[in-house]
Structures are given as structure tokens and as C-alpha cells.
VOKE-254419 format. One line per 10 residues: their letters; for each residue x, y, z of C-alpha. Coordinates in Angstrom, 3 decimals. Example, Ala and Ser with C-alpha at 12.3 -4.5 7.8 and 13.67 -1.06 7.14 Angstrom:
REM residues 2
as = 12.300 -4.500 7.800  13.670 -1.060 7.140;
***
This chain:
REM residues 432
xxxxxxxxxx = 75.947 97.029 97.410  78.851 99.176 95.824  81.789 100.019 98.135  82.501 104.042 98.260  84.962 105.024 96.752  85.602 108.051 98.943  86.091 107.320 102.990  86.262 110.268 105.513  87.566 109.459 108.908  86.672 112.625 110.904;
xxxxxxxxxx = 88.132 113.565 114.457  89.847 110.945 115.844  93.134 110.539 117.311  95.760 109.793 114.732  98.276 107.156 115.957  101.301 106.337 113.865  103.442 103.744 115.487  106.121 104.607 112.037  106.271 107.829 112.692  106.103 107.918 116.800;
xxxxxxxxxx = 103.621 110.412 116.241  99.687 110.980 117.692  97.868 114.105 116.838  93.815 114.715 116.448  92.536 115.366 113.097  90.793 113.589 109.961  91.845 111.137 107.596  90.955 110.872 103.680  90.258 108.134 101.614  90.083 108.052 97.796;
xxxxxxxxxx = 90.082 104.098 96.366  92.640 101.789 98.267  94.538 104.462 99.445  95.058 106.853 101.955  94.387 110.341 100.243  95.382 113.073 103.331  96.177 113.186 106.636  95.390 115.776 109.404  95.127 119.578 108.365  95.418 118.632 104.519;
xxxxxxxxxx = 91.931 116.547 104.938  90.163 119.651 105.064  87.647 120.229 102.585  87.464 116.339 101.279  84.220 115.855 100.417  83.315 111.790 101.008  80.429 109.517 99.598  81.041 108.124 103.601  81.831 109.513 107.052  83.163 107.460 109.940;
xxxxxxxxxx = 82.838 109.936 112.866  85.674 108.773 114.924  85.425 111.388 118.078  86.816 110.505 121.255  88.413 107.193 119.534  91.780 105.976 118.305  92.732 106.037 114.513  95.777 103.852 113.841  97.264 101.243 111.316  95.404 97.735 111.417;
xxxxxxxxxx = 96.996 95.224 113.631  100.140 92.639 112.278  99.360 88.823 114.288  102.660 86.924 113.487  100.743 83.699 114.817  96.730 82.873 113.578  96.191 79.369 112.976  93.100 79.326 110.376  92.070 75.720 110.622  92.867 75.973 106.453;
xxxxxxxxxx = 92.980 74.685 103.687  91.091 71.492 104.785  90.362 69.619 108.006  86.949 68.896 109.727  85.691 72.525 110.604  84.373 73.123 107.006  84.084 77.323 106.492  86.378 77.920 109.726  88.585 80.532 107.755  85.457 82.268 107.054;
xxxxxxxxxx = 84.687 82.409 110.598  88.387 83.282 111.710  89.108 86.038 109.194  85.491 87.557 110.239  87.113 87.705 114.256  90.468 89.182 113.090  88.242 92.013 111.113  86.322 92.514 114.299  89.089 92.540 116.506  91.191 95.076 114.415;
xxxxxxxxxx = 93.750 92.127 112.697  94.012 93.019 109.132  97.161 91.223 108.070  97.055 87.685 109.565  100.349 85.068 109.246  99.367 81.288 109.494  101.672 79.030 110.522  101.880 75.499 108.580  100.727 73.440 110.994  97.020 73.498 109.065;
xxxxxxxxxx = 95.315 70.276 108.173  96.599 69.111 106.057  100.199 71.119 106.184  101.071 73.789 104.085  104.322 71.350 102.843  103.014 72.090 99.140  102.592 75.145 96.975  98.646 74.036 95.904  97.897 73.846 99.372  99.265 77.194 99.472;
xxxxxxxxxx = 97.903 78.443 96.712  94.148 76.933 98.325  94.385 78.782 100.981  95.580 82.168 99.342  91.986 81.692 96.788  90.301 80.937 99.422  91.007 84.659 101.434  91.043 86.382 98.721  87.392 85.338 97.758  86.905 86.017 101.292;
xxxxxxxxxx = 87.817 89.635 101.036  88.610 90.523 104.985  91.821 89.964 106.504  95.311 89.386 104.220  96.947 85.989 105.180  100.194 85.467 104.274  101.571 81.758 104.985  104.732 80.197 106.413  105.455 76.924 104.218  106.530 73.878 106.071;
xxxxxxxxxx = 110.443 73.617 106.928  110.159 69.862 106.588  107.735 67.992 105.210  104.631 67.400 107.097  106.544 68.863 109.787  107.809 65.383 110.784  111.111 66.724 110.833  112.628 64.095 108.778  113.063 65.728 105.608  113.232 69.249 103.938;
xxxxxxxxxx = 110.279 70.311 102.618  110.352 72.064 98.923  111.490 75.386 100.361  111.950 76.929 97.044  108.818 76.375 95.730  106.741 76.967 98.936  108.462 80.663 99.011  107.876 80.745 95.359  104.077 80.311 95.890  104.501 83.541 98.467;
xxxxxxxxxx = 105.110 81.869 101.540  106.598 84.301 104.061  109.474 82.459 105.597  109.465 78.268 106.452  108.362 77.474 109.637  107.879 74.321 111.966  104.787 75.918 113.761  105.307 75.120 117.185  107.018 71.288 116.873  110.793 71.214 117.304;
xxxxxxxxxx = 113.242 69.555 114.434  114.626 66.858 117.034  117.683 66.307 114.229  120.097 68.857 114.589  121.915 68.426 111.461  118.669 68.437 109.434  118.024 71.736 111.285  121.244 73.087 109.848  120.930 71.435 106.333  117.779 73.675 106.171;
xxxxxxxxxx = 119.361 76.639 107.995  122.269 76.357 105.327  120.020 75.902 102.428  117.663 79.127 103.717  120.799 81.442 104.225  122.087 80.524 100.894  118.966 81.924 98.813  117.772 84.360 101.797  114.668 82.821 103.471  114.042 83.404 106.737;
xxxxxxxxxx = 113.049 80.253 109.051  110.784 80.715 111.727  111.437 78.011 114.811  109.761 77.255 117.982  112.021 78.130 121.501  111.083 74.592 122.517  113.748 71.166 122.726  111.859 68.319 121.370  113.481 66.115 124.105  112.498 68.126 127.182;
xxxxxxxxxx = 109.413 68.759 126.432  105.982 67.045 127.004  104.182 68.634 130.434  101.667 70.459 130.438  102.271 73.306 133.039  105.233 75.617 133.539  107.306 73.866 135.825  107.373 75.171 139.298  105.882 75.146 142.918  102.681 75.898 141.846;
xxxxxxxxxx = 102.768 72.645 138.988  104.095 70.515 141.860  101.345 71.369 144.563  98.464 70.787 141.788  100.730 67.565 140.801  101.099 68.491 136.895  103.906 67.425 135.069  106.334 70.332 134.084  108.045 71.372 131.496  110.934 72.841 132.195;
xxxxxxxxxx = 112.588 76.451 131.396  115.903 74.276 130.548  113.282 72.953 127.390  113.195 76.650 126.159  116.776 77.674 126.957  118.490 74.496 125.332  116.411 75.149 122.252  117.753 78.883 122.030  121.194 77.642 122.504  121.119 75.336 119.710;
xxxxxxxxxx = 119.404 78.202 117.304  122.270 80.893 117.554  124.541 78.454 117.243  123.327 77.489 114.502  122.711 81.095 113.001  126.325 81.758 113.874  127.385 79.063 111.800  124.993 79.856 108.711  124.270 83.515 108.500  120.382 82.087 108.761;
xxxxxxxxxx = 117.849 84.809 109.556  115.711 83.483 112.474  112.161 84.228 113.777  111.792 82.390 117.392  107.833 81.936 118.226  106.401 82.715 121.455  108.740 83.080 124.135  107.846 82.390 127.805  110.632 82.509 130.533  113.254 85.392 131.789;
xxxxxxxxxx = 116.382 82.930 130.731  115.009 83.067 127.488  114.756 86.732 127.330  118.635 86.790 128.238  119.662 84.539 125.830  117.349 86.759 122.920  119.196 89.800 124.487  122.499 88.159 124.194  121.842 87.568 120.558  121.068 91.144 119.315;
xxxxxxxxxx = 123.859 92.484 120.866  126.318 90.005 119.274  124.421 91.735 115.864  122.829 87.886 114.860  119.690 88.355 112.201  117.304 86.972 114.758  113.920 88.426 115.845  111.503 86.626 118.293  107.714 87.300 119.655  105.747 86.486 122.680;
xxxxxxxxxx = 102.260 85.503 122.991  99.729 87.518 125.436  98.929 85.206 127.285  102.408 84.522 128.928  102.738 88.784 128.661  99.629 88.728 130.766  98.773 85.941 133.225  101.058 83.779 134.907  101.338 80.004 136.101  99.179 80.537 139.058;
xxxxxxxxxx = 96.267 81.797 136.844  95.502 77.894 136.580  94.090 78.174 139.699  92.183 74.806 140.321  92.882 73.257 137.241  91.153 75.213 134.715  91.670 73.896 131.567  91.443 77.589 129.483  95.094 78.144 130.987  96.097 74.576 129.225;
xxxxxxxxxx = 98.845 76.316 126.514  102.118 76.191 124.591  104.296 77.372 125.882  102.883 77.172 129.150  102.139 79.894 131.702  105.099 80.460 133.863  105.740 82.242 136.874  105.733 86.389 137.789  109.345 86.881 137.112  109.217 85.387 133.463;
xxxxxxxxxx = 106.533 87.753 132.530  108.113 91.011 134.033  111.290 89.771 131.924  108.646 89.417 128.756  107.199 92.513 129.173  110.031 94.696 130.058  111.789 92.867 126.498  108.446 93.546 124.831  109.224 97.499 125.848  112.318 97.981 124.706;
xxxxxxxxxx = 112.327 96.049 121.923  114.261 93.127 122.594  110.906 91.327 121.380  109.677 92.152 118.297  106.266 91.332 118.536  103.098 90.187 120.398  101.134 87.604 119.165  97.515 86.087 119.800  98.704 82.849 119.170  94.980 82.326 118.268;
xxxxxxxxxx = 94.405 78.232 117.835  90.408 77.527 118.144  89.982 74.634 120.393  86.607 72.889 120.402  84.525 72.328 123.413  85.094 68.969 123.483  88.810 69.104 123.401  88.933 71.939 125.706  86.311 70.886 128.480  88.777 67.789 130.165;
xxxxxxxxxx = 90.737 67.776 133.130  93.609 70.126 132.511  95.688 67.546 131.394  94.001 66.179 129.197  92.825 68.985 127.525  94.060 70.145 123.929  96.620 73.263 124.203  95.129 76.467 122.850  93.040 79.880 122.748  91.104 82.103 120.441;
xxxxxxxxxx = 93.081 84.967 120.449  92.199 87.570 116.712  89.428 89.399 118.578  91.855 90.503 121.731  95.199 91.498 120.321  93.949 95.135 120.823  92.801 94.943 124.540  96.080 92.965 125.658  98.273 95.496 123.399  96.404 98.556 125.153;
xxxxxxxxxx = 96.687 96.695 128.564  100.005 96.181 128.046  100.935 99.853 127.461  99.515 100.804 130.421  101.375 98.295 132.335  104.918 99.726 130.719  103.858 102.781 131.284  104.514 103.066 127.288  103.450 106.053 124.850  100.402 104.497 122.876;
xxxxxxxxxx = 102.425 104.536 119.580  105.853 102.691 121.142  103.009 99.750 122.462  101.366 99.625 119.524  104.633 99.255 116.944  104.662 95.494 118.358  101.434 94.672 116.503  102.186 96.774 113.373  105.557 98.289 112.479  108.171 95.821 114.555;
xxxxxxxxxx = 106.062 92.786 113.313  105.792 94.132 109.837  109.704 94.032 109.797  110.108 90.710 111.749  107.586 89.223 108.820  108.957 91.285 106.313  106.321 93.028 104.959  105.208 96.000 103.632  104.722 98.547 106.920  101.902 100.169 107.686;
xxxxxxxxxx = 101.704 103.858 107.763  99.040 106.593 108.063  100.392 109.054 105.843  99.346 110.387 101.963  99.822 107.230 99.749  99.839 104.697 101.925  97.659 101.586 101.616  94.120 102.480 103.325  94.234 99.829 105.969  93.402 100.625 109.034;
xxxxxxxxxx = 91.083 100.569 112.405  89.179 103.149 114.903  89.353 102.152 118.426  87.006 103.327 121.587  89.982 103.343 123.958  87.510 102.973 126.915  84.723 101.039 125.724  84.663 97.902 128.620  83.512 94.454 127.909  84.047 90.619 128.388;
xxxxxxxxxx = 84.801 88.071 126.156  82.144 85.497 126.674  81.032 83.327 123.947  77.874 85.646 122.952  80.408 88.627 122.449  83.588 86.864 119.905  82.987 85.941 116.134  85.332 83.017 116.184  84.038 79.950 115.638  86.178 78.734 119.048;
xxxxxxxxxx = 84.882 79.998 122.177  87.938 79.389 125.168  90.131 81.952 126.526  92.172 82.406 129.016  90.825 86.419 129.449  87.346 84.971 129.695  86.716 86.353 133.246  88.298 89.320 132.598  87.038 92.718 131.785  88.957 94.076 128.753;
xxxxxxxxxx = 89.355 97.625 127.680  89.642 99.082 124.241  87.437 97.664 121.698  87.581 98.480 117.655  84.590 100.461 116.487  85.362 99.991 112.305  88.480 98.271 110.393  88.879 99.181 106.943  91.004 97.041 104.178  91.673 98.683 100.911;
xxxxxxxxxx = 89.400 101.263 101.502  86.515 99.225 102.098  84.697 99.089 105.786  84.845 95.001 106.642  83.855 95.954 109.769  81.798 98.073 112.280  80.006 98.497 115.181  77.569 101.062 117.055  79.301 103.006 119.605  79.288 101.740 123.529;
xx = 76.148 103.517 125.273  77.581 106.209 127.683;
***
């Protein structure tokens, strides 16, 4: 079946986070790009109409943090499945950390995985290369190469370089030739629980791990920038001291930008309740005042970015005692709800919420950003704002079924994403 090559978008709400800007109106598409926006729409005539009334029109969503279970591994066709739950849930540009199997540590792996969404033809991946190879943290990965095959920045995914003069042998080496690292806020000596440490890991009898294991990481980091010039993305931050120490940072002017998963933006340590093994994550849930002191960073910008952290878990990984359990959560196919949740939570104008999922993560990634103006690239999502529904494992595309959110009734759901021009995705709209 051909693709049109002309796309109307009629009557929906027109959110650009670049801009700051909402207004009602249409939006035209000729080829992969976006043709005319609002009044100057008028009179495009379109081999296809999306009638978008009483929905959201905005820029597709940015996840800084997807793992794809590519370019190998047991779960054979798994990016197929993922990049179909990031079209569904709105995700069009997808980064995937190294921490694949086996790791991205070499550009043909890189390459692999690259062929392999692009013969998909849904979401854009872009890849973080390993800092070290095989992310043992013993030695320095081919960073030149791995950002010559179009890797993004050099990351350690979520395990901590333990030697701290490796850590600024790379740091030194990235600053020099202008690659930006991307390291976990996570000490590789105090970690190891499996709960937020706290009364409410003591009275279920879980081992902890500490805020100290998050705040003794961060310390070490800006030194470290301070010393190199490195530009530094920090992944998923969880606790108030944390948010401090970030704050601290940007003020002294150091080229560091951070994000925060939604989970620890949303729920909180005692969301375990009695033991449940969906609230088993990394970083771990901590208590209320760390996630006032992530969203109210989130808001003003301190944080760059909100993540999914999506990392499919199977069944029988996830169904242990909590302990036990493998750390993780699909995520692709509810950035949107815990974005819009989150903005009502702030108390945040739709487009300020929504530039930490597109514009701020754009420039934390450094990548192109989206816009919805004349000329821009055509990528972009409608959204039914009230459209109410539950994640069970009937309702998400990804091939892993455990959330955290699976109890909970979401709002906002994404009625059509469109890449390039071309519809990858869409649904029926929600019975009145």
C-alpha cells in the first residue's frame, strides 16, 4: 500500500513546546515535511485527513532511556515489538543505552542495530556506545569509532566505573574531541539493595540502598567535569540531595544535564506496599520528599528530561519475591500519560511539561529539535487528552508486560503518530 504523500491534520490543538505556544488550527503535510501551520493550512487539499477535534497536536515524544533488547540476545524480534510500543505510545525518537546483549562496545554492533530500525521503519533509535568495553569498567572502549558509527554520546547504562582514574582517562579523552558521556548517579561501592533505604525498607526488612550511593556518585562527577571541561548527562535521578547537588552544578555554569525516570517522578517507596515485585527498580523508589524535590527540578528545569526508563522484564524474572526479582518496567507506551500527569501536578502550561520529552531532551541528546512550524521534519503525534484507560497486559504492544502504573488509571492516550510523513500509528477514537 503506497504512503500519501499529502497529510492533513485538521482541528486540533497545536502544541509547540519550541515555541511556548498552543493555538487550534490545522496542520499540512507534503512528503517528510511539515508544509503549513495554522491559518496558512487553509485550502490544502490532502490525499489523507486525520480529524484531530477535541485532541492534542504536538511534536513526537524524545525517551533519553529505551532499552531495545538489540542487536542480539534471547528475545529474537524484540526491537520489532519495542519500536511498535514507542509508535503507539507517541515515542518517535528512541535513545538506547549500551547495555544490549551483547553491548554496543563495537561499531558493527552499532551499525546492526541502526539496519535493523531502519528496515523497521517506526521509531528513530539513536545509540550510546559503550564508555568501556563491555561495560566492565576496566578499559576504554573505542570511543572514536563508536561516535564515528553515530553513536550519540558514550555511556555506562546504569553500572558505575568503580575506577576513578579510568573515569577521568575517559572524561579527558571525551572533552578533548567533544563527546559527551552519559553516567549513572549511582557509587559502585554503596550500592547493591534493592529498596530505597528508609523506614518503610526497614519494617518490610529489605536491604537499602542508600541516598549517600547517589550523592557520592554526583560528587565524584563534577569533580571530575571541573577538572576536564567533560560534558555530562547523569541518568535517572531519584533523591532531593541529588537534586541539590544537580542545582549546585548549573549554577557554577558546569556542561552537565541530568533526567529522571517516571517512576521515581510518580510513586514513591511506600508504593511497594507488601512486597510487590513491579516496584523492584533502579534507582529505587524513595520516599515523598525526594519526589517533590524531582518534580519541582523537573518544573523549572533543573532536570532536563523525563524518561521511561523502559527495560522489558519477563514474567519469570519479574514474578519472585521482591528481592529476588530482576529490576525493571515497560515504560514506551506511558511517557505521555506520566508527562500529562505530571503537568497537572506542577500546575504547568501543557507546552512547559511537555519540552521535557521533546525540546529539553532534544538538547540534552543533542539532536535535531522538534518543531511544528513550515519546514520542519513531519514527526509528530495527536493526543485525546481525556481518553482514560489501564495498562494491563491486553492493552500495551510491548513484548514485556510489568509496570509499576499497572493499577492505575492513566489519562491521555495518542490517537495517531506520524514519522516522516507517514502514519505508523493509529487508533479509533475512545467511545463517548
Amino acid at each position: 500500500m503506497n504512503e500519501p504523500k499529502t497529510l492533513l491534520v485538521r482541528g486540533g490543538l497545536l502544541v509547540d513546546p519550541a515555541s511556548g505556544t498552543q493555538a487550534r488550527g490545522d496542520l499540512a503535510i507534503a512528503g517528510e515535511r511539515i508544509h503549513a501551520v495554522g491559518a496558512e493550512a487553509s485550502g490544502f487539499v490532502a490525499e489523507r485527513v486525520i480529524d484531530a477535534s477535541g485532541c492534542l497536536v504536538m511534536p513526537g515524544l524524545i525517551d533519553l532511556c529505551a532499552r531495545l533488547g538489540e542487536p542480539g540476545g534471547e528475545a529474537a524480534g524484540l526491537l520489532d515489538s519495542e519500536l511498535a510500543a514507542a509508535g503507539v505510545g507517541g515515542v518517535t525518537r528512541v535513545v538506547c543505552p549500551p547495555d544490549t546483549d551483547p553491548v554496543l562496545d563495537e561499531p558493527s554492533l552499532v551499525e546492526m542495530l541502526r539496519w535493523r530500525a531502519r528496515r523497521i521503519k517506526r521509531s528513530r533509535v539513536y545509540a550510546l556506545g559503550a564508555l568501556t568495553t563491555g561495560l566492565q569498567g576496566e578499559r576504554l572502549a573505542e570511543m572514536a569509532s563508536l561516535v564515528k558509527s553515530s553513536c550519540i554520546g558514550l555511556s555506562q547504562a546504569g553500572v558505575p566505573v568503580a575506577d576513578t582514574m579510568l573515569l577521568l582517562r575517559a572524561m579527558q579523552y571525551a572533552s578533548t574531541f567533544g563527546y559527551k558521556v552519559w553516567l549513572p548517579a549511582v557509587d559502585a561501592h554503596l550500592s547493591g539493595g534493592v529498596a530505597g533505604s528508609g523506614p518503610y525498607a526497614q519494617r518490610l526488612g529489605l536491604p537499602g540502598v542508600p541516598v549517600l550511593a547517589e550523592t557520592v556518585a554526583l560528587q565524584t562527577i563534577f569533580e571530575l567535569v571541573r577538572a576536564t571541561g567533560c560534558a555530562v548527562h547523569i541518568g535517572r535521578l531519584s533523591s532531593a540531595a541529588g537534586v541539590e547537588l544537580l542545582r549546585r552544578a548549573k549554577a557554577e555554569s558546569l556542561p552537565v544535564t541530568a533526567d529522571v525516570s517516571m517512576h521515581n517522578l510518580l510513586l514513591t517507596d511506600v508504593d511497594i506496599g507488601w512486597f510487590d515485585s513491579r516496584m523492584r527498580l533502579e534507582p529505587p523508589l524513595r520516599r515523598q520528599a525526594d519526589r517533590d524535590a524531582l518534580q519541582g527540578a523537573l518544573a523549572d528545569g533543573t532536570i532536563d528530561a523525563l524518561v521511561s526508563d523502559h527495560t522489558p522484564v519477563d514474567s519469570d524474572d519479574k514474578i519472585l519475591p521482591f528481592g529476588e526479582a530482576a529490576p525493571g518496567a515497560t515504560g514506551l507506551e506511558l511517557l505521555l500519560p506520566a508527562v500529562l500527569e505530571f503537568a497537572r501536578r506542577a500546575g504547568l502550561a501543557l507546552p512547559q511539561a511537555l519540552a521535557s520529552v521533546t525540546t529539553r531532551a532534544a538538547a540534552a541528546a543533542r539532536v535535531e529539535l522538534p518543531r511544528l512550524q513550515a519546514g520542519a521534519a513531519a514527526e509528530l503525534i495527536v493526543v485525546d487528552p481525556q481518553q482514560r484507560w489501564k495498562p494491563t497486559a491486553q492493552m500495551l504492544r510491548s513484548r514485556a508486560k510489568h509496570t509499576p502504573l499497572g493499577d492505575v488509571e492513566l489519562q491521555g492516550r495518542v490517537r495517531a503518530t506520524v514519522i516522516d510523513g507517514r502514519v505508523i500509528h493509529e487508533s479509533e477514537a475512545a467511545p463517548a
